[in-house]
C-alpha positions in Angstrom: 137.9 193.4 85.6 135.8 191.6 88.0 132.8 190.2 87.5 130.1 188.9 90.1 128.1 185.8 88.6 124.8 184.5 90.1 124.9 180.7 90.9 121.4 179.7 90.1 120.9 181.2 86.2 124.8 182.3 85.2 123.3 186.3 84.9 126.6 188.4 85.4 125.2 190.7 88.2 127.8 193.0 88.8 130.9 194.1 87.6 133.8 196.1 88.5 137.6 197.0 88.8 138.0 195.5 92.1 136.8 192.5 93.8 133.4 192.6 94.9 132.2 192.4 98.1 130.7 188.4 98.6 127.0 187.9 98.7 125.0 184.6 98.7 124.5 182.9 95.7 126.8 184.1 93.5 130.2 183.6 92.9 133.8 186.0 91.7 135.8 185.8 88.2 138.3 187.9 87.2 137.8 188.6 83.5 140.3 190.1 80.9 137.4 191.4 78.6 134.1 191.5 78.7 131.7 191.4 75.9 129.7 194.8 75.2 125.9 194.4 75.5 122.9 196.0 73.7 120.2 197.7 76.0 117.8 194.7 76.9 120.1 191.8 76.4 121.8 190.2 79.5 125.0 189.0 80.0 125.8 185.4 81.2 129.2 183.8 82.5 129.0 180.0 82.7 132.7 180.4 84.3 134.3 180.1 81.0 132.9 181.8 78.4 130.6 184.5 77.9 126.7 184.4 76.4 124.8 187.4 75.2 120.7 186.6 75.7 119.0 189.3 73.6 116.2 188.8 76.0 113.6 188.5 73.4 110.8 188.3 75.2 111.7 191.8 77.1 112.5 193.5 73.9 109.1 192.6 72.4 107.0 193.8 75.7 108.7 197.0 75.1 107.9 197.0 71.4 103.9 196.0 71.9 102.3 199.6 73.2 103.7 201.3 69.4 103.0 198.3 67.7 99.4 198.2 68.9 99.3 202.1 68.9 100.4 202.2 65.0 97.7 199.6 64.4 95.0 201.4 65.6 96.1 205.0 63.8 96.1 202.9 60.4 92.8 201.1 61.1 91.6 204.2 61.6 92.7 206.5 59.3 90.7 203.1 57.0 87.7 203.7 58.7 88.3 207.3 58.5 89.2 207.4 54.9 91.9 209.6 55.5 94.6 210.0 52.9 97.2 208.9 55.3 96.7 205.3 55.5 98.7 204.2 53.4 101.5 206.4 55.4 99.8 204.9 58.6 100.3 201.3 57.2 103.7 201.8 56.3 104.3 202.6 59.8 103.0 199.7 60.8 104.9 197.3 58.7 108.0 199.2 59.7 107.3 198.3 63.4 105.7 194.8 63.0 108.6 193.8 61.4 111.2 194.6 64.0 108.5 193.0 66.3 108.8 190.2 64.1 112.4 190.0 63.7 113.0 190.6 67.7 
């Protein structure tokens, strides 16, 4: 397996069976395995070993728009006195603590 590597931050930037075609910046390895990857994290090749960064920062963007979303249903099934809040806070927690945990 190939693997194309850019020079300035290590990110693996393509990958392949054959040799890729040279571009500026980055630089070839040929690799006998290469580390599966979770949607979100990136792949880094220092030109001996391999890094996973889960990207944190992505992951949580992605994250906010629910999180926010699941705040405002339980605030307002409160204000509301709905019988669902406690269901609507629950859902919250859930999520505010994978956005915690991220």
């Amino acid at each position: 397996m190939w693997i194309q590597v850019r020079n300035s931050d290590d990110v693996v930037t393509r990958m392949g069976d054959t040799k890729r075609s040279p571009r500026p910046g980055t630089t070839d390895y040929e690799a006998e395995s290469i580390p599966s990857i979770a949607e979100g994290e990136i792949l880094k090749y220092d030109g001996a070993e391999f890094i996973v960064d889960p990207n944190a920062g992505e992951r949580k963007m992605a994250l906010e728009p629910g999180l926010l979303a699941a705040y405002r249903k339980w605030q307002d099934a409160i204000a509301l006195s709905l019988p669902c809040a406690d269901q609507c806070q629950a859902e919250y927690d859930t999520l505010r603590a994978e956005y915690d945990a991220t």
